[in-house]
C-alpha positions as CSV (number, residue, x, y, z in Angstrom):
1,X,4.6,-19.2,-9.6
2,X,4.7,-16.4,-12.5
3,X,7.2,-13.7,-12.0
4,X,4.7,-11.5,-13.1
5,X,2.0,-12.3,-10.4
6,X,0.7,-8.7,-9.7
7,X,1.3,-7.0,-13.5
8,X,-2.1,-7.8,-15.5
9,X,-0.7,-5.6,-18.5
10,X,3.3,-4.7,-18.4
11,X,4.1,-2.4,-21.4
12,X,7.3,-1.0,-22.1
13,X,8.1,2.8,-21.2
14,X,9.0,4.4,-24.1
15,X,8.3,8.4,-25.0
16,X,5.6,7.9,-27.4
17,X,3.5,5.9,-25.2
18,X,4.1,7.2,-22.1
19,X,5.8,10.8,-23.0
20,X,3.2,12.9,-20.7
21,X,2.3,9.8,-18.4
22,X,3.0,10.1,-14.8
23,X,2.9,7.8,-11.7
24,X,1.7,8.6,-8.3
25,X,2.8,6.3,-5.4
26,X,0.3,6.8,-2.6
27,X,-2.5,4.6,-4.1
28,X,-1.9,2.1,-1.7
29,X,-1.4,-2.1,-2.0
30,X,-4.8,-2.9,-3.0
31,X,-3.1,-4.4,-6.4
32,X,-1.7,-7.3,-3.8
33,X,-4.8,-8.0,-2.0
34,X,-5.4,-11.3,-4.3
35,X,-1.9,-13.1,-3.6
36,X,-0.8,-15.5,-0.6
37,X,2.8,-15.2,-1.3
38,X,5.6,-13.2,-3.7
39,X,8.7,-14.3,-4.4
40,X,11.7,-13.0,-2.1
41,X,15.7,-12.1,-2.4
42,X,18.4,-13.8,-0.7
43,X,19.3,-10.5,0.4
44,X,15.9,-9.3,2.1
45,X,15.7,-12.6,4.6
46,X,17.0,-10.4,7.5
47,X,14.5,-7.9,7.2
48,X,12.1,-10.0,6.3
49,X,12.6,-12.8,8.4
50,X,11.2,-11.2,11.9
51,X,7.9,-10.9,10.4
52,X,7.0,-13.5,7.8
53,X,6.8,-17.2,7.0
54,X,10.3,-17.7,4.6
55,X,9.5,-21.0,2.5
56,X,10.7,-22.1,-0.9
57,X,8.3,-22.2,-4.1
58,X,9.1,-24.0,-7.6
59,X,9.3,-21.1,-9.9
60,X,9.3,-23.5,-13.6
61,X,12.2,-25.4,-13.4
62,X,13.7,-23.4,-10.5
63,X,13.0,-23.3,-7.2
64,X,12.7,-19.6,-5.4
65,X,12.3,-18.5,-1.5
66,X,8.9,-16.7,-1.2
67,X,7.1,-15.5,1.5
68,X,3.7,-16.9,2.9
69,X,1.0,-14.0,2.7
70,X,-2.0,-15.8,3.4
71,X,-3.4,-18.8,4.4
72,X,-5.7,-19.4,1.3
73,X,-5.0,-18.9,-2.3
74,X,-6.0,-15.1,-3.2
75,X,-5.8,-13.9,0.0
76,X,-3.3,-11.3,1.4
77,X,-3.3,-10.9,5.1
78,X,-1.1,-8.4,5.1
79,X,-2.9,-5.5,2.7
80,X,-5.6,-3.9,5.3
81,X,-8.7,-2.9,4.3
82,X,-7.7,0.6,4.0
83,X,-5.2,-0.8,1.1
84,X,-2.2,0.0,3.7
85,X,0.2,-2.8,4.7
86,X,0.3,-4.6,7.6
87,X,4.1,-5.1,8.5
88,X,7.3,-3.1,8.9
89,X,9.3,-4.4,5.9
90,X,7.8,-4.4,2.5
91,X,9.1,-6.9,0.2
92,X,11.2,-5.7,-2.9
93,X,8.6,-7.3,-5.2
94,X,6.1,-5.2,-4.1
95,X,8.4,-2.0,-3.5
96,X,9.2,-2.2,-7.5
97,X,5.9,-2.3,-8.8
98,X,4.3,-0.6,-11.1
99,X,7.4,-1.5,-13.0
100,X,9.3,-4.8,-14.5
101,X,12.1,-5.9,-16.3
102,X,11.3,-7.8,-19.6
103,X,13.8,-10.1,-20.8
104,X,14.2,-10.2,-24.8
105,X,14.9,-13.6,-26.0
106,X,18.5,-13.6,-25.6
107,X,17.8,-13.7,-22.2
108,X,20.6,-10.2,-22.2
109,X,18.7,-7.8,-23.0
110,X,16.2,-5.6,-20.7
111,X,13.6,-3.6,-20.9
112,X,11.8,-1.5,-18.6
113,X,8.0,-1.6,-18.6
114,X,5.3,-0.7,-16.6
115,X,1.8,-2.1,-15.7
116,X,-1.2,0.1,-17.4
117,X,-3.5,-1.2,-15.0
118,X,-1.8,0.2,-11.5
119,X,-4.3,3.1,-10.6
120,X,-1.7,5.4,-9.7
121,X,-0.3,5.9,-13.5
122,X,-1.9,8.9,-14.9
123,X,-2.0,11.7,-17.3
124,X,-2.8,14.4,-15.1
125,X,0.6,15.0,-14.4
126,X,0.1,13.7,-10.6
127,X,2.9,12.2,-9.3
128,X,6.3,11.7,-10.7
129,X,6.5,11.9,-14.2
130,X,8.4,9.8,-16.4
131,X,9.3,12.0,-18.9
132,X,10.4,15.8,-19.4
133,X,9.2,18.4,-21.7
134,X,12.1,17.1,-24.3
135,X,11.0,13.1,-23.8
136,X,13.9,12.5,-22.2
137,X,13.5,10.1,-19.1
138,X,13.9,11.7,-15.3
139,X,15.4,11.4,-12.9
140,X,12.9,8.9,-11.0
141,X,13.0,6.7,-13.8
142,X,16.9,6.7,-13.7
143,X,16.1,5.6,-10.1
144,X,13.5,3.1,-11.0
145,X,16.1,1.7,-13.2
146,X,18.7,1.3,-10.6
147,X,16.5,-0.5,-8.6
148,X,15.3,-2.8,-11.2
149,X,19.1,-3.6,-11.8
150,X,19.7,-4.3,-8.0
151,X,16.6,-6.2,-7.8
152,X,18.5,-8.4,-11.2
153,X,21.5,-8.9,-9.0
154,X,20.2,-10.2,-5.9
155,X,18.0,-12.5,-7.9
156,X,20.8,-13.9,-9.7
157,X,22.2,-14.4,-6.4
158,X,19.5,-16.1,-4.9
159,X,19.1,-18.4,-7.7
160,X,22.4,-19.5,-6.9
161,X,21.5,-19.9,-3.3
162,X,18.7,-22.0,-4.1
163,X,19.9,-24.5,-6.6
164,X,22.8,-25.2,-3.8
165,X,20.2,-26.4,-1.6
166,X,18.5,-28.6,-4.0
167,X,22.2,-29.8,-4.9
168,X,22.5,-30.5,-1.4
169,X,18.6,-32.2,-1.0
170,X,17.8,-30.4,1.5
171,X,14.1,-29.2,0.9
172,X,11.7,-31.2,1.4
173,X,7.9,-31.1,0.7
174,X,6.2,-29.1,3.9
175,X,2.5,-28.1,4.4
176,X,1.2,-25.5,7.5
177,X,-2.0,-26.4,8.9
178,X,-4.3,-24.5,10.7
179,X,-7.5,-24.9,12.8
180,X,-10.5,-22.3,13.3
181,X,-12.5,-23.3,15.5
182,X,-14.2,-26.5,13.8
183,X,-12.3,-25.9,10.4
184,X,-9.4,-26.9,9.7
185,X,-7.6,-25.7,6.7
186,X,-4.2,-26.6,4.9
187,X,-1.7,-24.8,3.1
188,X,0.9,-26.9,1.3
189,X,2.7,-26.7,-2.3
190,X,5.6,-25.4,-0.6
191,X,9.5,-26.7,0.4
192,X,11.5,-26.3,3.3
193,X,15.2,-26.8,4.6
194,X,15.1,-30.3,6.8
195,X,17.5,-29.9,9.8
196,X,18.3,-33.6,9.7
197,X,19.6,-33.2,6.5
198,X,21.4,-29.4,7.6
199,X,23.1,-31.6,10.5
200,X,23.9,-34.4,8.1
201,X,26.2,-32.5,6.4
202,X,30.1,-33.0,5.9
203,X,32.2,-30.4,8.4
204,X,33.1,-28.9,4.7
205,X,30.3,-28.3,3.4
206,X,28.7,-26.7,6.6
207,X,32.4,-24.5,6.6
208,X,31.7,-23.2,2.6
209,X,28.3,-22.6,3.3
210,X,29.3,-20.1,6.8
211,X,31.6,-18.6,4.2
212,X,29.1,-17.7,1.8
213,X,26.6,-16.2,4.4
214,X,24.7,-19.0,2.6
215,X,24.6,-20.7,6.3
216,X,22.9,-18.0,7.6
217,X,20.4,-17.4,5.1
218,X,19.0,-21.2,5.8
219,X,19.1,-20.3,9.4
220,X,17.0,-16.9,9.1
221,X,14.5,-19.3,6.8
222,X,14.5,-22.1,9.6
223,X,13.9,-19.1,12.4
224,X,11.2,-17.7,9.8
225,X,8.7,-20.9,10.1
226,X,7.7,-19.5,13.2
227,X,5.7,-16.7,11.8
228,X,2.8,-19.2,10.3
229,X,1.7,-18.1,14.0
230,X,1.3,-14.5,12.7
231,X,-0.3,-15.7,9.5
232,X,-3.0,-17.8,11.7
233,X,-3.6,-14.5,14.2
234,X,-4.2,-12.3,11.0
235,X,-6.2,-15.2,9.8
236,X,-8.1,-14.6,13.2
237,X,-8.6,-10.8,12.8
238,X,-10.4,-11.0,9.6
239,X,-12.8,-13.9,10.8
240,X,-13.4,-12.1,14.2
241,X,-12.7,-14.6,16.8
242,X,-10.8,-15.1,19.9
243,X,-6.7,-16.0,19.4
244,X,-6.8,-18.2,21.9
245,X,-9.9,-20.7,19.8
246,X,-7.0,-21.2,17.2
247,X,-3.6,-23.4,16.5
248,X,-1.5,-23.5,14.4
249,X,1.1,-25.8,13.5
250,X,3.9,-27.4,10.8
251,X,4.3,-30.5,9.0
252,X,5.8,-32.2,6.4
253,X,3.7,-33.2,3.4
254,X,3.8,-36.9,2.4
255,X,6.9,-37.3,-0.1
């Protein structure tokens, strides 16, 4: 999964290029409509939790919690056809686009930039601006920036989160599957804690982990499985059945 999954051309913001550009917010999620999952922070499993599927995705060499958006690839249940989304909490991926980091090579160094192609970035002076009359950056950029650092943090954090459950092995392989009707369909390429190997754990290690909140955080993702159910009854909406034709259920892929 690419970090950049929603950004089709991610620029940097600088004066020249974007001294009289502007960006206005209320265009909607339609950029989303063709992803089944984004990648999530460690941070934002509480809020998220109540409402979406919580699994883990491997993100190149690292693995990364993300949460299930659709049942198919390029579908997003959640975007409405209005463009509005369908859920109370909105993921911090999504929150901070049009905008990304850039990482120079050093791996260090950061750059802000910002994706030519979201609809809401203008010249028409709609929206908030991005730079004054002098070229100097505003104050929603400052903002933007702060954000973008937060958003840094937390994934740092989570990263750290995530390769102590591989050090501890305990993801395994997991695949939802899901029957309309006469079709059955299967989503898979994901990982999930196994609670035999949660329970298997020394009295120590279960202790550091409640310490870290790190305990937690696999609990919210184990609570967080249940919401394939709301994937399945969105799944229903847009197909126009009855609920009660459908199932839904969880398990493990073949290791």
């Amino acid at each position: 999964m690419t970090q950049l999954l929603i950004y089709e051309t991610a620029v940097p913001v600088s004066s020249g290029r974007h001294g009289k550009a502007s960006i206005e917010l209320r265009k909607g999620y339609g950029f989303a409509r063709g992803i089944n999952s984004v990648p999530l922070m460690a941070v934002e499993f509480p809020q998220a939790a109540p409402e979406y599927a919580i699994v883990f995705a491997q993100n190149g060499a690292e693995v990364l919690p993300v949460v299930i958006l659709g049942a198919r690839s390029g579908e997003n249940l959640y975007v409405k056809e209005d463009d509005s989304w369908n859920a109370s909490y909105l993921p911090a991926f999504i929150r901070r686009y049009p905008f990304v980091f850039s990482a120079n090579d050093d791996g260090k160094t950061f750059t802000l930039c910002v994706d030519e192609a979201f609809q809401g970035l203008n010249y028409l002076g709609r929206g908030e601006p991005l730079f004054d009359a002098e070229g100097k950056q505003t104050p929603y950029v400052d903002n933007v920036l702060q954000f973008l650092q937060e958003y840094r943090a937390h994934f740092l954090r989570t990263q750290a989160f995530c390769r102590k459950l591989v050090e501890l092995d305990l993801l395994e392989p997991m695949r939802a599957q899901f029957t309309l009707g006469s079709e059955k369909m299967s989503l898979g390429g994901f990982q999930a804690v196994d609670r035999a190997k949660l329970k298997a754990l020394s009295g120590d290690t279960l202790a550091q982990l409640a310490a870290t909140d790190e305990l937690e955080l696999i609990y919210l993702h184990l609570q967080s499985m249940r919401n394939f159910s709301v994937v399945k009854d969105k799944l229903v909406l847009t197909r126009s059945q009855q609920p009660r034709e459908e199932q839904v259920e969880e398990a493990p892929a073949a290791a």
